[in-house]
MARVO-835681 format. One line per 10 residues: for each residue x negated, z negated, y of C-alpha. Coordinates in steps of 0.1 Angstrom, whole numbers. Example, Ala and Ser with C-alpha at 12.3 -4.5 7.8 and 13.67 -1.06 7.14 Angstrom:
2
-123:-78:-45 ~ -137:-71:-11
***
This chain:
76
-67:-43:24 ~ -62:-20:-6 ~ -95:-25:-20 ~ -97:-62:-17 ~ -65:-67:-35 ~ -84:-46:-64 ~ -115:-62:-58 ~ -95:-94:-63 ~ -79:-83:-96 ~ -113:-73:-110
-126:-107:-100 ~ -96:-122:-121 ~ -98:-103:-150 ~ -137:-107:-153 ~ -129:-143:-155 ~ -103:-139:-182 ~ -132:-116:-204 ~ -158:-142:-196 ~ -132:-169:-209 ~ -127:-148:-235
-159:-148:-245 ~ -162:-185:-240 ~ -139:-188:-267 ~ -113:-206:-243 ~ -84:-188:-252 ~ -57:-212:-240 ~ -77:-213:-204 ~ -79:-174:-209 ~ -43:-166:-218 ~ -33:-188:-187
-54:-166:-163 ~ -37:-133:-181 ~ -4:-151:-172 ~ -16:-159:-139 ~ -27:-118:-134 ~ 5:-107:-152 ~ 25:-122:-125 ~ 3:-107:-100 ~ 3:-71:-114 ~ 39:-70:-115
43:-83:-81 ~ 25:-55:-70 ~ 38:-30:-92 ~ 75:-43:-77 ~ 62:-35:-40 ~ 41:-3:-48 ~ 54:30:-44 ~ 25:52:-37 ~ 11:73:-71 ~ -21:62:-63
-14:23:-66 ~ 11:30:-98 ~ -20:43:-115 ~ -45:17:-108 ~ -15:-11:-116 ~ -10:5:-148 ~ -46:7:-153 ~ -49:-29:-153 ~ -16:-32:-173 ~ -32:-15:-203
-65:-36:-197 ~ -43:-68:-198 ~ -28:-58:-229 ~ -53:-56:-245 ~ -77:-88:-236 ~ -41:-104:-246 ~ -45:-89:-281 ~ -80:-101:-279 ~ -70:-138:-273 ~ -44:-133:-302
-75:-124:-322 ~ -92:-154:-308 ~ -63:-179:-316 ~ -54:-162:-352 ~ -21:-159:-342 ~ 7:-147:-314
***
């Protein structure tokens, strides 16, 4: 169960880097929004060290494929 909640989050943010890529940033900062949500619902029912770390991980990735569609817009 573990790992397919992860596998699912790596699914989602591939999709926000291919996106990304596609130079969809509206679609792409939706999906951010849409694993945002999901991150911090599982950072809210987390408490082992090894699931804060791996949420975080994907908090910093987040933040910065959001700077990335910031980029890609040419504003905030």
């Amino acid at each position: 169960m573990e790992n397919d909640k992860y596998s699912l989050l790596k699914a989602e943010v591939q999709e926000i880097i291919d996106l990304i890529a596609a130079k969809n940033a509206k679609e792409a900062n939706n999906k951010l929004a849409e694993v945002s949500e999901q991150l911090d619902e599982l950072l809210d029912t987390s408490d082992e060290d090894e699931d804060l770390i791996e949420i975080s991980k994907y908090q910093v990735l987040l933040n910065q494929l959001y700077q990335r569609i910031v980029a890609l817009n040419g504003h905030a």
